[in-house]
C-alpha positions as CSV (number, residue, x, y, z in Angstrom):
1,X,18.4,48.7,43.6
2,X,17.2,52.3,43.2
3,X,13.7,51.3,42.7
4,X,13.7,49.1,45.8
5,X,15.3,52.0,48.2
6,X,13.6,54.7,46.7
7,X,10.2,53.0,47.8
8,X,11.5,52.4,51.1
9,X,12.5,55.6,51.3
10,X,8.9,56.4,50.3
11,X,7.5,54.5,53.5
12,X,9.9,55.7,56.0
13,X,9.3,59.3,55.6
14,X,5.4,58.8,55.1
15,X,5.6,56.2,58.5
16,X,7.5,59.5,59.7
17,X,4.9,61.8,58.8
18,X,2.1,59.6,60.7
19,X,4.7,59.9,63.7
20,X,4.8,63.6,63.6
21,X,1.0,64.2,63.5
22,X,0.9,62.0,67.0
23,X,3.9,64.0,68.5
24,X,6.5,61.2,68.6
25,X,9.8,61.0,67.4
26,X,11.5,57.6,66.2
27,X,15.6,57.0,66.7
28,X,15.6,54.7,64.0
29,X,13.6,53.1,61.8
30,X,13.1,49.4,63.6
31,X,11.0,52.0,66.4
32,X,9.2,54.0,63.1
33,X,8.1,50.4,62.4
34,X,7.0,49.0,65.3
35,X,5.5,52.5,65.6
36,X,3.5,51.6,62.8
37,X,2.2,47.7,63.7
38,X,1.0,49.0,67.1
39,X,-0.7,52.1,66.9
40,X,-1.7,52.3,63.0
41,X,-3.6,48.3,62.9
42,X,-5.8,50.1,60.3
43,X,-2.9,49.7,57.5
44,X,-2.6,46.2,58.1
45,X,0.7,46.8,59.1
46,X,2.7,43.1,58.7
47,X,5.9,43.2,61.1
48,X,8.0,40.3,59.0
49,X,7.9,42.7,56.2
50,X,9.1,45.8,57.8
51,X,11.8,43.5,59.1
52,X,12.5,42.1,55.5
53,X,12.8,45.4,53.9
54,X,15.0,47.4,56.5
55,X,17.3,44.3,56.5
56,X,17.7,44.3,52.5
57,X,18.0,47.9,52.6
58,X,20.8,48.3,55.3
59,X,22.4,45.5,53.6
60,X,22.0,48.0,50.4
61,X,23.2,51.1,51.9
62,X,26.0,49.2,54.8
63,X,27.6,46.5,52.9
64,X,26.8,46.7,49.2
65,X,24.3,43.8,48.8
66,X,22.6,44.0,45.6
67,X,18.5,43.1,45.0
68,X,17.7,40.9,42.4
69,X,14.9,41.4,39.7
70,X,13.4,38.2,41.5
71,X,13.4,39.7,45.2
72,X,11.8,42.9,43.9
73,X,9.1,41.8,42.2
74,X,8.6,39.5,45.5
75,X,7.7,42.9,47.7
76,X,6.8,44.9,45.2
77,X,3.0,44.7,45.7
78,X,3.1,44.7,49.3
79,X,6.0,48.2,48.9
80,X,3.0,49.5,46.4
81,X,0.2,48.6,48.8
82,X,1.8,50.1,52.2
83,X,3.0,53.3,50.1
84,X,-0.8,53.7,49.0
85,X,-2.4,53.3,52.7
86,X,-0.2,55.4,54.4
87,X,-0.5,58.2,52.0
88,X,-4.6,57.8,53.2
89,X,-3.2,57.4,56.4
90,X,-1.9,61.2,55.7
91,X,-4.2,62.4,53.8
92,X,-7.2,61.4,56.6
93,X,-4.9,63.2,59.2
94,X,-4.3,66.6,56.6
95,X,-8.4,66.8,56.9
């Protein structure tokens, strides 16, 4: 469960970061990612699994649901991909 919040964790604030550079402030994280699928296309942003992932994790962190080996190693490339092209997304911005 660690593993699957701590790389959520790792999108949210990098998603945040991206929001910061373009002066905008999110009031939760459903905004941070529809922040993302409109103005950032050049991550490939996929809404469903934004959804997906903020569901689990409130589920997680709200009402004690637990993630399976199965269900994350089912978004763990997409978690790894997203994590990677934001940090470009940054990292583009920081030059």
């Amino acid at each position: 469960m660690n593993v699957y919040t701590m790389h959520y964790e790792a999108i949210r604030i990098c998603a945040e970061a991206l929001m910061i550079f373009d002066k905008i402030v999110s009031s939760n994280h459903q905004c941070l990612f529809a922040y993302l699928c409109v103005k950032k296309p050049e991550i490939n942003p996929d809404w469903n699994f934004f959804e997906r992932i903020r569901i689990k994790r409130n589920g997680v962190n709200y009402y004690g649901e637990q993630v399976s080996h199965d269900e994350w190693k089912d978004v763990e490339p997409q978690f790894n991909l997203y994590i990677s092209e934001l940090k470009k997304a940054i990292e583009k911005k920081l030059k």
